[in-house]
C-alpha positions in Angstrom: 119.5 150.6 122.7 116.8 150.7 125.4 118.9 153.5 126.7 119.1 155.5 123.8 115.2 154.8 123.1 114.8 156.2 126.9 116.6 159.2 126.1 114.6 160.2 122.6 111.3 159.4 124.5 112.2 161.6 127.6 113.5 164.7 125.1 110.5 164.4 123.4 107.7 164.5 126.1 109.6 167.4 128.1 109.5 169.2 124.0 106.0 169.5 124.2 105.6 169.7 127.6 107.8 173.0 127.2 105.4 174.5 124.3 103.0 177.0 125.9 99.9 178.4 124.5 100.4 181.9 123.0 98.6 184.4 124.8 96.8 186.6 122.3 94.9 189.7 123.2 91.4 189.3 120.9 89.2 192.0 122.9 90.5 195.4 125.1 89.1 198.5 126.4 90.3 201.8 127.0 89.8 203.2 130.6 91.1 206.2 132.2 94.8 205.4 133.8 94.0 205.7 137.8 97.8 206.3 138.8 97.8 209.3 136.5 96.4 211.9 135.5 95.2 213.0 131.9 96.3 209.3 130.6 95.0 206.1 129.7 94.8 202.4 130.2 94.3 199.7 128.3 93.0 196.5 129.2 92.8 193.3 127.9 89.4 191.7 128.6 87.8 188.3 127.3 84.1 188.6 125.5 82.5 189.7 128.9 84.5 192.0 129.7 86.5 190.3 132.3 90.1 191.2 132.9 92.5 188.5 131.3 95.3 188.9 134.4 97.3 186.0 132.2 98.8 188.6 129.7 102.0 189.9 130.4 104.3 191.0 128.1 104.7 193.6 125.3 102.2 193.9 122.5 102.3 196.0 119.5 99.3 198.5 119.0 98.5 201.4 116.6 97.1 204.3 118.3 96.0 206.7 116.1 98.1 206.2 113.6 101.4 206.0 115.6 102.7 202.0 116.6 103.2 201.8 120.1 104.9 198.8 121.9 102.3 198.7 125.2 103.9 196.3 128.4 101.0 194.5 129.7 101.7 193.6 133.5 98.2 191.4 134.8 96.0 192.3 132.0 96.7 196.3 132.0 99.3 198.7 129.7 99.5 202.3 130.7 99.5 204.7 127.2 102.3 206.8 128.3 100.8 210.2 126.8 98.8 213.0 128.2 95.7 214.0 126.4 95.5 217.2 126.7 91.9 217.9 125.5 88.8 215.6 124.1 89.4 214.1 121.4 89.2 210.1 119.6 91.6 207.5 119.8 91.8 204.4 117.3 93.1 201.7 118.9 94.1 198.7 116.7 95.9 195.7 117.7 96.6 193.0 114.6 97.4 189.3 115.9 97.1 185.7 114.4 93.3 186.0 114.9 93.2 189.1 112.9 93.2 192.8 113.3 91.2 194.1 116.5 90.3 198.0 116.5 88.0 199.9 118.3 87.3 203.5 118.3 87.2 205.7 121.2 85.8 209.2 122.2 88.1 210.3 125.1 85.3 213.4 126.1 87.8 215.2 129.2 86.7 217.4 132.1 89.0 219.2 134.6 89.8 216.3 136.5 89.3 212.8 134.6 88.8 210.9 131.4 85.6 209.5 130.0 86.1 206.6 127.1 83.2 205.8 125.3 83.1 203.8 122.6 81.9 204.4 118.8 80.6 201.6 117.2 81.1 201.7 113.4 77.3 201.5 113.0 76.6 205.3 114.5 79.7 205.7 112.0 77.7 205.1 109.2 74.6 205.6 110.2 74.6 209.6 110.1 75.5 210.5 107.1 73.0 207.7 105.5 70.8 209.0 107.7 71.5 212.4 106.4 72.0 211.4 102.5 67.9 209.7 102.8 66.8 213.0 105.1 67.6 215.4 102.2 66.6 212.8 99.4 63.0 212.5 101.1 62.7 216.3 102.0 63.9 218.4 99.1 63.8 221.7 101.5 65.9 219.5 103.7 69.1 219.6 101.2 70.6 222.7 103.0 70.6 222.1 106.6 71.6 218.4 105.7 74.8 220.4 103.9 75.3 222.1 106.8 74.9 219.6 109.7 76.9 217.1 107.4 79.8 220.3 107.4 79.6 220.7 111.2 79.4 216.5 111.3 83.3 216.7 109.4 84.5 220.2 111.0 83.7 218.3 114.8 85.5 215.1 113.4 88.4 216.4 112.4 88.7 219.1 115.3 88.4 216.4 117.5 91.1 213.8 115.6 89.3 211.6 113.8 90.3 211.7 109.6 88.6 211.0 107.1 90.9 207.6 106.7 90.2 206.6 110.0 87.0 207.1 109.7 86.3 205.2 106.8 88.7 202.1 108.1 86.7 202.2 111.2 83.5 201.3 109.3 85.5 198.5 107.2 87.1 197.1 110.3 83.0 197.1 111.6 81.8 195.3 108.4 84.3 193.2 108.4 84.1 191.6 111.6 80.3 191.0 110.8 81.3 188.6 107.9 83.8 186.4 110.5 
């Protein structure tokens, strides 16, 4: 009986011994890929923007619109396609903490790739900023027509839908209320 009682106790500890901690992927930037040209990188980082070199695997992201499986070797995935111009790029990865998504402008020159990052609030802020402009100046309703067109016409041109647009802005709001 001891035996047997030796045996339960040994499975047991060496059962939750065996359990590790999932690694989730809560925060990531996009920087240019350095062993290629015209692609990107994305890295998983913690809150300061350190690079979290224990994720390793394959995660699941939506990339403007399309779900790519990324490989992470030490913290790093390499998006596999070319940009061939400037354009955005919505990033969203959805894990047990939630859904993480950030938008990008990728702005490209002849020989690399700048990301910078949108916040939701410059998203928003525009055409409110717009919308009380032409409501405070009367005169103002035109051009605020028109720079609120070229606003849309530059969006679109440079990828970014009306959709994604507006679930940029909720994905902002809603990770104020967390």
């Amino acid at each position: 009986m001891k035996k047997f009682l030796l045996i339960i106790s040994l499975f047991t500890l060496s059962a939750n011994i065996s359990f590790a901690d999932a690694i989730t992927i809560n925060h990531f930037v996009v920087k240019e890929n350095p062993f290629a040209k015209n692609e990107i990188a994305i890295v998983a980082v913690d809150t300061a923007n350190n690079v979290l070199e224990n994720v390793n695997g394959i995660f699941a992201f939506t990339i403007d619109g399309f779900q790519e499986s990324l490989r992470f070797n030490r913290g790093t995935a390499f998006y596999q396609h070319k940009l061939d111009k400037s354009s955005f790029l919505y990033v969203k990865h959805v894990n047990e903490a939630g859904t993480h998504s950030i938008l990008y402008y990728v702005y490209k020159t002849d020989d690399k790739l700048t990301p910078i990052h949108i916040s939701w609030i410059v998203l928003l802020a525009i055409p409110v900023l717009l919308v009380l402009l032409s409501y405070l100046f009367k005169k103002f309703v035109i051009i605020a027509i028109i720079i609120f067109i070229i606003f849309l016409y530059f969006n679109h041109h440079a990828g970014l839908s009306i959709p994604t647009f507006f679930e940029s802005i909720i994905d902002g709001l809603k990770g104020i209320f967390k």
